[in-house]
C-alpha positions as CSV (number, residue, x, y, z in Angstrom):
1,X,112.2,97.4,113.9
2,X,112.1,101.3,112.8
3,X,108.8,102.9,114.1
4,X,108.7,104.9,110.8
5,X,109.0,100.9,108.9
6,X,105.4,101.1,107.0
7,X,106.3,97.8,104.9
8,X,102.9,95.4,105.3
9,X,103.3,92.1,104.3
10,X,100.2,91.0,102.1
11,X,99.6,86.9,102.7
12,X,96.5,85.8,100.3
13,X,95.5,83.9,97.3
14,X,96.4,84.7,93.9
15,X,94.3,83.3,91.8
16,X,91.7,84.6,89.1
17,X,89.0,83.9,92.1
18,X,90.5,86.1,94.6
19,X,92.1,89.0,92.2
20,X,90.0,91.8,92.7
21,X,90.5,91.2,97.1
22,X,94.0,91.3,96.5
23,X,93.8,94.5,94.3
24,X,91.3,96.3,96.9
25,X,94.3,95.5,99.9
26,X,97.0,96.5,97.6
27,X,95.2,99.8,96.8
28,X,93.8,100.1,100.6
29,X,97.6,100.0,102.0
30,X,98.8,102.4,99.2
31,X,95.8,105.0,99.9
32,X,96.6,104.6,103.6
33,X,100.2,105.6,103.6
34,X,102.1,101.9,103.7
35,X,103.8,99.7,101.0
36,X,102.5,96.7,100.1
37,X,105.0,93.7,99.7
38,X,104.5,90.0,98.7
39,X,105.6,87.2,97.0
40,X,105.4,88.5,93.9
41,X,107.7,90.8,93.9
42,X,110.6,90.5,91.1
43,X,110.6,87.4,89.4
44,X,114.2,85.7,90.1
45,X,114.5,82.2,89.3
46,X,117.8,81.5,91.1
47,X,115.8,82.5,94.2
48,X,114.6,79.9,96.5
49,X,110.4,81.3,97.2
50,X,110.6,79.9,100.9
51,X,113.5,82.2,101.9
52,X,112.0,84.9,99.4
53,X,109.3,85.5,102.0
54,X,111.0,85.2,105.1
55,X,113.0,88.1,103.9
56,X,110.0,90.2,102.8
57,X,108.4,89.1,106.6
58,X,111.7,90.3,108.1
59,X,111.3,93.7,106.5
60,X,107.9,94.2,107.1
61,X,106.3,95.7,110.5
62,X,103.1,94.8,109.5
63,X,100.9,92.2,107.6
64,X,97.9,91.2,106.7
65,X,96.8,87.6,106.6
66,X,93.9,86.3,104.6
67,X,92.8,82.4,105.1
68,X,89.7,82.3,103.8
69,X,91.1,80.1,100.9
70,X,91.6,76.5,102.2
71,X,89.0,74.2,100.2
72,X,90.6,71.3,98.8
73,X,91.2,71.2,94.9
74,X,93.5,68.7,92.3
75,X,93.4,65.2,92.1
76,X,93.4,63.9,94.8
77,X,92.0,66.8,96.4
78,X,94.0,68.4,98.9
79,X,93.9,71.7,101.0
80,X,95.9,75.1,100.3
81,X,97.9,75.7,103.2
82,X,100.2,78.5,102.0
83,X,98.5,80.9,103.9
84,X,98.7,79.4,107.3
85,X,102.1,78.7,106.4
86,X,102.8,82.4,106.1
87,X,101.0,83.5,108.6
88,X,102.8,80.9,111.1
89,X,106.3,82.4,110.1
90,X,105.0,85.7,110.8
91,X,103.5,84.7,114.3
92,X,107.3,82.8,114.9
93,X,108.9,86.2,114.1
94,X,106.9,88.2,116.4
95,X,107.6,85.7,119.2
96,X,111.4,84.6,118.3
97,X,112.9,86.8,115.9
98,X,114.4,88.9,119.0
99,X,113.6,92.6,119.9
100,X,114.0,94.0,116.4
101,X,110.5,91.8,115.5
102,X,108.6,92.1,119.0
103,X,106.5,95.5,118.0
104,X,105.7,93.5,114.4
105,X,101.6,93.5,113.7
106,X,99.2,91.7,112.2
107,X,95.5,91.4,110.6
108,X,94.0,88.2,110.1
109,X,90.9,87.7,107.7
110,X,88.9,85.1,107.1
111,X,85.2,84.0,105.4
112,X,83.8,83.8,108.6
113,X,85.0,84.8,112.0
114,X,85.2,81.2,113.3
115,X,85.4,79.0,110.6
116,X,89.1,79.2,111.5
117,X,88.8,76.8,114.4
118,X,88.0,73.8,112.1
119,X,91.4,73.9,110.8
120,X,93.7,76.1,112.3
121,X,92.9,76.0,116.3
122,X,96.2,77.0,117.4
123,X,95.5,80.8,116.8
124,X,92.4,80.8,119.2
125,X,92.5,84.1,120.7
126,X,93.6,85.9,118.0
127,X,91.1,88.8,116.6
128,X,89.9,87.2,113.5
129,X,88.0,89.4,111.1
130,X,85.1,88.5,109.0
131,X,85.0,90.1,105.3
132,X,82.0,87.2,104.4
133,X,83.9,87.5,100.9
134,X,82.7,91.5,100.6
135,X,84.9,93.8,99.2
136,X,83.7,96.6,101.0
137,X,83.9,95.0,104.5
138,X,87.5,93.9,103.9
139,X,88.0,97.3,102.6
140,X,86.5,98.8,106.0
141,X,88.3,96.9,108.5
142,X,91.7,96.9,106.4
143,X,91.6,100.6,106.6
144,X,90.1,101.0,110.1
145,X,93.6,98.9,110.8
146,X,95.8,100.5,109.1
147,X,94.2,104.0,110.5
148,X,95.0,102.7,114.0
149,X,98.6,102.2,113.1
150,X,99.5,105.6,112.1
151,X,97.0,107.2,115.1
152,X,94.4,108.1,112.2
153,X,97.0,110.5,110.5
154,X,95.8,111.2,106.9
155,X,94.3,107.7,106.5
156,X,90.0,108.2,105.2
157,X,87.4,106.0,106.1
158,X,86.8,102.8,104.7
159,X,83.9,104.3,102.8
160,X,86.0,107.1,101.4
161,X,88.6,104.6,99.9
162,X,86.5,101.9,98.4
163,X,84.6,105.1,96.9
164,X,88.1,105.8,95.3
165,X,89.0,101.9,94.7
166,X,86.1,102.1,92.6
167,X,86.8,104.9,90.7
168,X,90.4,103.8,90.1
169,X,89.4,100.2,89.0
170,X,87.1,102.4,86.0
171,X,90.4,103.7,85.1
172,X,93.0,101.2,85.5
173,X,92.7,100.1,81.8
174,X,93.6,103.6,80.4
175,X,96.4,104.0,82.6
176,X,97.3,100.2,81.1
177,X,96.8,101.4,77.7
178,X,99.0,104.6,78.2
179,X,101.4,102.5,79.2
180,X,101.5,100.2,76.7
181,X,100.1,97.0,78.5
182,X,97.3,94.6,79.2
183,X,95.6,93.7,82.0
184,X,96.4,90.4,82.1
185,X,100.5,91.5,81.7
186,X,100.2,93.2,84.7
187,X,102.8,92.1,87.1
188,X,102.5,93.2,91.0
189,X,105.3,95.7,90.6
190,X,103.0,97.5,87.9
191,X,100.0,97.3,90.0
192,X,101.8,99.5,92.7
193,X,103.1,101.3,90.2
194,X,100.0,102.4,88.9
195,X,98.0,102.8,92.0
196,X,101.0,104.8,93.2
197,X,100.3,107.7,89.8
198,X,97.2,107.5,90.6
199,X,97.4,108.5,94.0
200,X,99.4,111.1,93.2
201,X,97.7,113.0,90.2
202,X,94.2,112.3,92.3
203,X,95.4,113.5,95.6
């Protein structure tokens, strides 16, 4: 895979719960330098959703993995294992997808740093990092990870960009209204969209 491929994979809930995690990665890999990509992107109904990730995870270097989000829910109740799903064809792709995959890399979150072992033991010895659902400490390491990828080249502090998160998230809903649209019409493609104008007019 290209060294200059900055593509992360993002692998996390999306539900109401979760939303403003998954808007602090999607700003965080933005702000760093690197495209977020997920399965969200462009809605196509003739596409099959397995095979729809397993192409964004073939064009992506990197990823990020959050599994935090297991507890059973529904009648009966039963456990959400999308993520470990994901995150298990990611791992495959690193070990059998050939040399083009080898140099793929991953961060893997979770509630607490071994809560993991009660339901997902097979990644023991994997460097699982605790956000204890904090925004700012997934901000942190996120970027502290993302730093290390480029070798610290124009990526801030975790500090710095949840500073800026902040400030953005005050201003998200006038950049919605000058563009004509509410939060709650906002699709993943306008989410980059928007954090990527306002990187650029702020930077």
């Amino acid at each position: 895979m290209p060294a200059d491929n900055r593509n992360v994979f993002v692998n996390c809930p999306f539900d109401d719960d979760y939303r403003d995690f998954f808007y602090a990665i999607v700003f965080t890999i933005f702000r760093s330098g690197f495209y977020a990509r997920c399965a969200l992107e462009a809605d196509n109904a003739a596409d099959n959703r397995f095979d729809k990730i397993c192409r964004i995870i073939r064009d992506c270097r990197f990823a990020i993995h959050d599994i935090s989000r297991t507890e059973t829910s529904g009648n009966p109740p039963l456990p959400r294992f999308n993520m470990p799903l994901e995150l298990g064809l990611f791992l495959g792709a690193c070990k059998f997808g050939g040399q083009a995959h080898r140099d793929k890399t991953c961060l893997i979150f979770d509630r607490d740093r071994y809560r993991y072992q009660r339901f997902i033991s097979d990644i023991a010895g994997q460097d699982i990092h605790s956000h204890n659902g904090d925004i700012g400490t997934l901000i942190a390491d996120l970027s502290a990870w993302l730093r290390d990828q480029r070798g610290g080249r124009n990526v801030p502090g975790g500090q710095a960009i949840r500073s800026e998160f902040a400030a953005f998230t005050e201003t998200l809903p006038l950049i919605l209204a000058g563009r004509g649209l509410r939060s709650e019409e906002m699709t993943f493609g306008d989410y980059c969209s928007v954090v990527t104008q306002y990187l650029v007019l702020t930077g």
